[in-house]
C-alpha positions, 0 to 999 in steps of 0.5 A: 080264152082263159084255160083253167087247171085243178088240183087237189082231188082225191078219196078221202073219209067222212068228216075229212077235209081236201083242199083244191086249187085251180089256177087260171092262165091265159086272157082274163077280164079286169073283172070276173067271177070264179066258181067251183061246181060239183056233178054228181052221178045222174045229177045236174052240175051245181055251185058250191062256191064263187069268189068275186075278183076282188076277193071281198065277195064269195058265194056259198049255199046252204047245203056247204056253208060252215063247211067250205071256204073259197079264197085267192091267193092273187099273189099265186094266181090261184083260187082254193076250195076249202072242204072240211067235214065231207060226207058222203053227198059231197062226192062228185067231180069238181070244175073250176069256171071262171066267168066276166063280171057283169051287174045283174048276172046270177052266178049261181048258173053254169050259163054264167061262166064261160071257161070251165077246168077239167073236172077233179075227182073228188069221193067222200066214203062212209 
């Protein structure tokens, strides 16, 4: 089981940037898949980025691309999400999840990640 621990959470104003990290520990798989997800009061949890354990490949959707960056900094064993231009939308608690690698899966799905973080705060006000 791999144990997953974020960081970086917090308040900040519209147009603002937070920087959060998540640290896996623990067995992990040669190769894998991390993601940062975000819940929403009321809404159902969704990725808003995943990075491939190479490194080479990342995911991003519309409603972030140009404004969220995720990389690795495999030297640290850590994973970063880079936010920037938050808007309000954007508030809800982020969760690291890491799941293995498998050709075919859709990452985009919460069903493909097997061990998820704590959850980290994160509201954008107005």
């Amino acid at each position: 089981q791999v144990q997953l621990v974020e960081s970086g959470g917090g308040l900040v104003q519209a147009g603002g940037s937070l920087r959060l990290s998540c640290a896996p520990s623990g067995r992990t798989f040669s190769r894998y898949v991390m993601g940062w997800f975000r819940q929403a009061p009321g809404k159902e949890r969704e990725l808003v980025a995943a990075i491939w354990w190479n490194g080479d490949s990342t995911y991003l959707p519309d409603s972030v691309k140009g404004r969220f960056t995720i990389s690795r900094d495999n030297a640290k064993n850590t994973v970063y999400l880079q936010m920037s231009s938050l808007k309000p939308e954007d508030t809800g608690v982020y969760y690291c999840a890491s799941g293995p690698y498998y050709s075919g899966r859709t990452y985009h799905l919460s069903g493909s990640y097997d061990s998820w973080g704590q959850g980290t705060q994160v509201t954008v006000s107005s």
